[in-house]
N, CA and C atoms as a LAMMPS dump frame, in Angstrom:
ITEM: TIMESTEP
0
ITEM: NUMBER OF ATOMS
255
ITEM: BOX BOUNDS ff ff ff
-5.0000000000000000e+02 5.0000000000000000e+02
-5.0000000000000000e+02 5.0000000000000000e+02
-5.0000000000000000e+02 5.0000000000000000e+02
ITEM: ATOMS id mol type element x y z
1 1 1 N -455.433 43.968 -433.01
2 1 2 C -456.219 45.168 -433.241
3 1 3 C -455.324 46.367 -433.541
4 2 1 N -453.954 46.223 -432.608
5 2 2 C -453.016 47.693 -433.144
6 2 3 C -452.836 47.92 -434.634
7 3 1 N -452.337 46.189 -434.612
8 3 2 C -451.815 46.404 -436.521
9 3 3 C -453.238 46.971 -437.254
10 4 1 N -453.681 46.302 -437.252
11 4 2 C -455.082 46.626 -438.188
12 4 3 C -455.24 48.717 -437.835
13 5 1 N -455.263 49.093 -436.967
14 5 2 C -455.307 50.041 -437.008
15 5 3 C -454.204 51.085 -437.518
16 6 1 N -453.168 50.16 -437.638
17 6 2 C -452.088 51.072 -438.001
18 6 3 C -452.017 51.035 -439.833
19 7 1 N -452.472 50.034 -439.919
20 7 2 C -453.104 48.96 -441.512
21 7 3 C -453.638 50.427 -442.352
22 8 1 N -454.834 50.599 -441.623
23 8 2 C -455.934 51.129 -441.801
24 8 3 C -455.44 52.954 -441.845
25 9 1 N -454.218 53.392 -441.41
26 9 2 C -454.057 54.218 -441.553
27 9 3 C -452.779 54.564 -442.091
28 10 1 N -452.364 53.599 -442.864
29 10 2 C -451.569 53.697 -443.588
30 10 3 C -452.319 53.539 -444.931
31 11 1 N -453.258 53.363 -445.179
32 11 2 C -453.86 53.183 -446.533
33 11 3 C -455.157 54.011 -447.077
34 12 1 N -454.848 54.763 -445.496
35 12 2 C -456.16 56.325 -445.493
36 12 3 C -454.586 57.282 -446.04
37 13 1 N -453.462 57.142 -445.769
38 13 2 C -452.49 57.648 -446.466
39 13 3 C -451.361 57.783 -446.763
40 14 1 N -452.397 57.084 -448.14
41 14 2 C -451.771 56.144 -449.323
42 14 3 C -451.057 57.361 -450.114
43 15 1 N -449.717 56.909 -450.707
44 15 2 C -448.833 58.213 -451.491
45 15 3 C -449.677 58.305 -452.681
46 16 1 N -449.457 59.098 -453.361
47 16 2 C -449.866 59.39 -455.396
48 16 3 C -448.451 59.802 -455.304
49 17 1 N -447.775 58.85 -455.856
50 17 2 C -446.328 59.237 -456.713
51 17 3 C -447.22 60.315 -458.41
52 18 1 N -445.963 60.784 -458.385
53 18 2 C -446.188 61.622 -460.047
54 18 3 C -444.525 61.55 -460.351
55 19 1 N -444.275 61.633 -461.565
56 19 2 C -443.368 62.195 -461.969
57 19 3 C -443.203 62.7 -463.045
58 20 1 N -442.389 63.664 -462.973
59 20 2 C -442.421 65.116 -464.177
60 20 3 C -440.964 65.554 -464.343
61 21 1 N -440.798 65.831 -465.478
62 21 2 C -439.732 66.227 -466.268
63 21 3 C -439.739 67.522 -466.263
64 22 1 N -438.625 68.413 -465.76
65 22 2 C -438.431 70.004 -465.754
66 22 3 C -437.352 70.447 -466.517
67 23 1 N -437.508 71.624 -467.144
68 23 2 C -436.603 72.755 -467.828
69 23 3 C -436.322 73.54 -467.316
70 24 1 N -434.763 73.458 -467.363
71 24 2 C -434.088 73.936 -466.122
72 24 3 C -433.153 74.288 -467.032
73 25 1 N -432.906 76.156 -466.927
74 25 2 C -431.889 77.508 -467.734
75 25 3 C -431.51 77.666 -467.087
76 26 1 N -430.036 78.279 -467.254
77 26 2 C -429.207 78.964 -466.02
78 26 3 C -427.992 78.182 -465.521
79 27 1 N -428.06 76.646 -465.585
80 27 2 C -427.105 75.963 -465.323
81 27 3 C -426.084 75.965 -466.077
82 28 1 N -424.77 75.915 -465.592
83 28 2 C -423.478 76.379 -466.415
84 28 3 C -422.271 75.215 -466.266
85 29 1 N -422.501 74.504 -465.024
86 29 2 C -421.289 73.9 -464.457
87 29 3 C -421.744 72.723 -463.697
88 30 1 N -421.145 71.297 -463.365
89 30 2 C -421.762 70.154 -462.747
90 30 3 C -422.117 70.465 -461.301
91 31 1 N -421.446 71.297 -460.61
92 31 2 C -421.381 72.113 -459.466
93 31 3 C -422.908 72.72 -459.208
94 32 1 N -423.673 73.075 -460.608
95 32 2 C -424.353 73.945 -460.685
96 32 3 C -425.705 73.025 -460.44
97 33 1 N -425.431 71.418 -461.177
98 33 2 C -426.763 70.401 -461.553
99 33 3 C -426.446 69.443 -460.375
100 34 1 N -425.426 69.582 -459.595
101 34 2 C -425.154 68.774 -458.201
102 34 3 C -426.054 69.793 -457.137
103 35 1 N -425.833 70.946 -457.093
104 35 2 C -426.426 71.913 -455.909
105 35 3 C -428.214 71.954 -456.151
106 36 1 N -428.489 71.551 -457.28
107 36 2 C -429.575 71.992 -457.806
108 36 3 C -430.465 70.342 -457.321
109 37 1 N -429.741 69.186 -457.686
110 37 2 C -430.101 67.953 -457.328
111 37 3 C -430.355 68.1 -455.901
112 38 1 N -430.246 68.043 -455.251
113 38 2 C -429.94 68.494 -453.221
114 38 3 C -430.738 69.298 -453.226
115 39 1 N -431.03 70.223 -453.583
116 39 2 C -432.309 71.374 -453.598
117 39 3 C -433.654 70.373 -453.361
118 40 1 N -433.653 69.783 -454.636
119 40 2 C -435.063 69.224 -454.93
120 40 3 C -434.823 68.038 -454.137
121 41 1 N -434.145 67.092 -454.036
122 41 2 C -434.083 65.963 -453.566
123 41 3 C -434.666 66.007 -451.702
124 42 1 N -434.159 67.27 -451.229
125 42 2 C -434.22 67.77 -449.846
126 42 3 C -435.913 68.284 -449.758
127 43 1 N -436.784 68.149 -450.823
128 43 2 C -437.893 68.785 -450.674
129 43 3 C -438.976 67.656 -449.645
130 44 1 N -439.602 68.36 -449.311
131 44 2 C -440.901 67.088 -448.524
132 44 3 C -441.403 66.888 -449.582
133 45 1 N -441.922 65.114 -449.724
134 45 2 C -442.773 64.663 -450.642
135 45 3 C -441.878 64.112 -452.006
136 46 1 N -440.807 64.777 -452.144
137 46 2 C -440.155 64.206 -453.405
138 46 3 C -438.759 62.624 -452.895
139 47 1 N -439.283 61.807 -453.461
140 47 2 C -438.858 60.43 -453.7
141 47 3 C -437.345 60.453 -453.907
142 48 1 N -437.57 60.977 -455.178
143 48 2 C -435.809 61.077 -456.659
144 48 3 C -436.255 62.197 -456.925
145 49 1 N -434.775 62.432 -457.502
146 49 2 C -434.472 63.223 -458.517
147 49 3 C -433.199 63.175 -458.95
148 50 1 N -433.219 63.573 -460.612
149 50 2 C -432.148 63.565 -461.259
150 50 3 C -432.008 64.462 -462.097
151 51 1 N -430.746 65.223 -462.001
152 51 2 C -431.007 66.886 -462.636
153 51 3 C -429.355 66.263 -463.524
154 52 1 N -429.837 66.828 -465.111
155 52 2 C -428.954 66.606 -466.172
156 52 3 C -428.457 67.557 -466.48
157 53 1 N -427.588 67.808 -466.712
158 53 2 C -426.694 69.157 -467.094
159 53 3 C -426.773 69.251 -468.833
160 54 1 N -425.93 68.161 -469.058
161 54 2 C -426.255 68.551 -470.707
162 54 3 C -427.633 68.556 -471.408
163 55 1 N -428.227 68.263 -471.09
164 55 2 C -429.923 67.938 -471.097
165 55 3 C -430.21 69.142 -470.367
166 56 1 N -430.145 70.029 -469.573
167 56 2 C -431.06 71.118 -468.782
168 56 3 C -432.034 70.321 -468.262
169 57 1 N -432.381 69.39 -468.132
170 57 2 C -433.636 68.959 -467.731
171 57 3 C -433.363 68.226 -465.758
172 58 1 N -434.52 68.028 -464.776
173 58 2 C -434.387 67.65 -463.875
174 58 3 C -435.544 66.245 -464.175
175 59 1 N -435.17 65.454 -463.51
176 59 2 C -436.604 64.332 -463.565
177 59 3 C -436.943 63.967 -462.268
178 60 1 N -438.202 64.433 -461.597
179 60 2 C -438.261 64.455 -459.826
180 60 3 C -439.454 63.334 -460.165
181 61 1 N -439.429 62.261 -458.867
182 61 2 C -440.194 61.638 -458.511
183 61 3 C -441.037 62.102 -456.812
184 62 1 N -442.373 62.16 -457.185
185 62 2 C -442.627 63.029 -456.023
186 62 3 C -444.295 62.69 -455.729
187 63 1 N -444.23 62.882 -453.992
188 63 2 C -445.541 62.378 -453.87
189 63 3 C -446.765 63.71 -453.686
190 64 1 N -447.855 63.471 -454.625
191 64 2 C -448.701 64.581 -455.035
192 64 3 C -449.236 64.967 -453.958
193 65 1 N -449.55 64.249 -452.616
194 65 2 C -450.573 64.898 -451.925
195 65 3 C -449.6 65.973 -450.721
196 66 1 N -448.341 65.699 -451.26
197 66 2 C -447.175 66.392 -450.319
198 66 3 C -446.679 67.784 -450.829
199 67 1 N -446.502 67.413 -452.082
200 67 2 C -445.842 68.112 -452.734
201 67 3 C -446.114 68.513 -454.683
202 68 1 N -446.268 70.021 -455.16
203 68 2 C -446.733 69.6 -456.245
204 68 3 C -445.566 70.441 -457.621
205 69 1 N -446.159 70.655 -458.681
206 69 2 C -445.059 71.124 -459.868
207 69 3 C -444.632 72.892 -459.522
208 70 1 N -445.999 73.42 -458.647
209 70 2 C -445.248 74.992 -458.176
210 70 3 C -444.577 74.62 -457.223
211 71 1 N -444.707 73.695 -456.081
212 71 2 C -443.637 73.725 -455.179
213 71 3 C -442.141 73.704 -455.448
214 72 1 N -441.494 72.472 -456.822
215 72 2 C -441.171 72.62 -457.601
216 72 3 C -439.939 73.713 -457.931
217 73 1 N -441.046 74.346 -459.177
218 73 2 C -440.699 75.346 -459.854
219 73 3 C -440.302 76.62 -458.375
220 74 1 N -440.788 76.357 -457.421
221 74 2 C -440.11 77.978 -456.502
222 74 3 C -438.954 77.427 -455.77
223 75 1 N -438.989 76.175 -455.668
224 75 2 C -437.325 75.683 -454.992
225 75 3 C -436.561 75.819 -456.238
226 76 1 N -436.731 75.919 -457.656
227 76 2 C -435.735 75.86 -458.432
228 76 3 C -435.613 77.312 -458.777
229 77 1 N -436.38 77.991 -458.824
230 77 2 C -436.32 79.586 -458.922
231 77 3 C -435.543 80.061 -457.579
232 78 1 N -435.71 79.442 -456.561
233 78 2 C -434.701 80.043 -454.987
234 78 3 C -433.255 79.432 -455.325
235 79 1 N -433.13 78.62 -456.133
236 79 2 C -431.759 78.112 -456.064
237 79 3 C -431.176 78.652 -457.297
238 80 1 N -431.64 79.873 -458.061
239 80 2 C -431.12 80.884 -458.805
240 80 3 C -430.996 80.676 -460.261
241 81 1 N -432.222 79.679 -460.676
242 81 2 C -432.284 79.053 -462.021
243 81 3 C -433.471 78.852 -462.639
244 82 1 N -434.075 78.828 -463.393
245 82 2 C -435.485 79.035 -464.256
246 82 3 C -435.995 78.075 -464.749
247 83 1 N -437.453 77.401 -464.569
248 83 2 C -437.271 76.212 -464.364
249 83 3 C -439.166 76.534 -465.839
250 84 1 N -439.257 75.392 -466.388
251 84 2 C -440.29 75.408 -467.078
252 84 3 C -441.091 74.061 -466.837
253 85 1 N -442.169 74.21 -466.686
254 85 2 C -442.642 72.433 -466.288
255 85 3 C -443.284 71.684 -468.045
């Protein structure tokens, strides 16, 4: 009966992965797309992430009912960089 109940509430909540591709200005240096990776990676709800330097772009894997694209965009705006979804 425990399992089943523990069953049962693990599937009342169930993740929604998303993942989304961000535009990300401001980055200058690997220093810059390493500090910025750790930002997002450290967020609740986000899975991955992989932030490209020559690309500007970040690619976060992240679970929707935790976490969403403004949460996002204001951890990448606090970590001093401009982010476009």
């Amino acid at each position: 009966m425990l399992f089943f109940s523990f069953f049962l509430n693990f599937v009342k909540k169930k993740l929604i992965m998303k993942k989304v591709e961000l535009k990300i200005s401001g980055m200058k240096c690997s220093k810059c797309s390493a500090r910025l990776e750790k930002v997002i990676k450290n967020l609740d709800g986000v899975k991955d992430a992989s932030v490209n330097l020559e690309n500007a772009t970040a690619d976060v894997e992240y679970d929707e009912t935790i976490c969403n694209t403004n949460v996002l965009a204001e951890a990448v705006a606090d970590a001093g960089f401009e982010c476009k979804i």
